[in-house]
N, C-alpha and C positions, 0 to 999 in steps of 0.2 A: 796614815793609819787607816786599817781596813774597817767596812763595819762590822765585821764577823771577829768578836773575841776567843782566841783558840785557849785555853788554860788547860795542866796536867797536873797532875800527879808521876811521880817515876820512882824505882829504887835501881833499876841499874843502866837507865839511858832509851830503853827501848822505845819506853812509852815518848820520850822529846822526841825520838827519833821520828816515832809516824806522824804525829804533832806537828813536827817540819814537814813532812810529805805531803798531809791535808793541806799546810798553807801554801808549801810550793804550789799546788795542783787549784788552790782557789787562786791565786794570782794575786790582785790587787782588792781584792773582795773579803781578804781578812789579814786582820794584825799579826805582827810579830807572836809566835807560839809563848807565854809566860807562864811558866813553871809556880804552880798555885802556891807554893811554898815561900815564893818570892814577890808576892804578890799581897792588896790590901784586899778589903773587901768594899773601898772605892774602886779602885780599878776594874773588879770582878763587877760590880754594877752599873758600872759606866757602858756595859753594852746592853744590847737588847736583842741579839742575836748571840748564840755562844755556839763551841762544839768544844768538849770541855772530854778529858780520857786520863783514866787510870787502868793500872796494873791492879792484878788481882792478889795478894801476898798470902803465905802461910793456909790459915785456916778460913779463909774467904775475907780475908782484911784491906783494910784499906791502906798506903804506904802512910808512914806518920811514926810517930814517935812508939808506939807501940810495939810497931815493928821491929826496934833497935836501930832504926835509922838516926841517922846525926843531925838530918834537915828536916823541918816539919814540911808536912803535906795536909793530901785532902781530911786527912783525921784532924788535923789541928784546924783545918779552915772552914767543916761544916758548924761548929757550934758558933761560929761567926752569925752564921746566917739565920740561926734561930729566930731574933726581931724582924730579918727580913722580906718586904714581901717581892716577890718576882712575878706576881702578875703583869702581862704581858711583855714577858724575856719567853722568846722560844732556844729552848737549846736540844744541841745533838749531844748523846754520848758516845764513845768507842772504849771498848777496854780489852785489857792484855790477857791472856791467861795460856795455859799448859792444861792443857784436856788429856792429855796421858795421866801428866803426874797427880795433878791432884784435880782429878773427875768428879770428885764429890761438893766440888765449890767454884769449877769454871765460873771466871768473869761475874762472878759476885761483885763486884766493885759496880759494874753497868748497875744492876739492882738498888745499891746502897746508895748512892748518887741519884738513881732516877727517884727513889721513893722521898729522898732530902729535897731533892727541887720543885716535885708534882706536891708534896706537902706546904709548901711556900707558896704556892699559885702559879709554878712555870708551865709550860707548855710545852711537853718533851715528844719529838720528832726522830725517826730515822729508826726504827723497829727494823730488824733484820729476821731473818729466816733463822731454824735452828738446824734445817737439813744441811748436811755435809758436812759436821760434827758429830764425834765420838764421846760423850760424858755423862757424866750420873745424876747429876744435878748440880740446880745454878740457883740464887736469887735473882738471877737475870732473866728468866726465861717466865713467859706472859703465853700461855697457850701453847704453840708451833711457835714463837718469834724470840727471839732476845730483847730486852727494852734499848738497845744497841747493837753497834758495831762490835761483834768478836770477832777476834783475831787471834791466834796462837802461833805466836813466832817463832817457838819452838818446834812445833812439828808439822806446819803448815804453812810456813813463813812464803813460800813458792803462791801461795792464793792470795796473799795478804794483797798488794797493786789491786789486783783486778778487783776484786771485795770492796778494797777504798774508792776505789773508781767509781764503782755499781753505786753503794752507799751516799758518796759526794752528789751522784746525779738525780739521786734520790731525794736527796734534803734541801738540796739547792732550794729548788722553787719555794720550801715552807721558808728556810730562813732568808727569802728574799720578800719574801712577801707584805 
């Protein structure tokens, strides 16, 4: 087991999909990618290093039952966390989103996530650039930066590698530290 716990949220695979890619590309340096849904909130505590990504849904939501999904997600797994504290867990976020289709809520998930974990006492890592994105607004977005990884694998899927690449080498050093 690595010491970098990868956890997601997903509604139609894309998000496990890059989830796998981060761990392939850390190597032995983090666990098996486990889908938050399938997950306790032992497990989720048990690291102290995380990079943790959802998908953005509908009207800037979180995947979960709301959604109409069949499997719970980060919406069923943040009111977990309420009692808990996660001072000194550094985590990254990445999350999915469509900056065409719905521009008024790119990658709100980055935001709803980072504001649940810096609320708790985490220690959130890996701010991205907002340049070379096309959108209207985000919860995600902190000045010029996203409070993560965005990525739109719908209409930018072709930057996505190099982006995770830039990001990974980015963060490394905090969550090794």
């Amino acid at each position: 087991m690595g010491g970098i716990g990868i956890f997601f949220g997903t509604d139609t695979g894309r998000t496990r999909l890059v989830a796998k890619q981060i761990a392939r590309k850390l190597g032995e340096l983090a666990a098996t990618p486990v889908n938050i849904g399938r997950s306790t909130l032992a497990d989720f505590l048990a690291y102290e290093r995380l990079i943790v990504g959802s998908p953005t849904l509908g009207d800037g939501e979180l995947p979960g039952g709301s959604t109409g999904l069949s499997q719970p997600s980060w919406e069923e797994f943040l009111p977990q966390l309420a009692d808990a504290d996660l001072a000194g867990k550094t985590i990254a976020i990445f999350g999915l989103g469509d900056q065409q289709k719905y521009p008024n809520e790119f990658v709100d998930a980055i935001g709803i996530l980072h504001d649940a974990f810096v609320a708790r006492g985490a220690r959130v890592v890996g701010h991205w650039p907002v340049a070379g994105y096309e959108f209207t607004a985000s919860r995600a977005v902190d000045g010029d930066h996203f409070r993560g990884l965005a990525l739109d694998q719908h209409g930018q899927a072709s930057l996505s590698e190099s982006r995770i690449d830039t990001w990974l080498e980015q963060i490394k050093p905090e969550l090794l530290r």
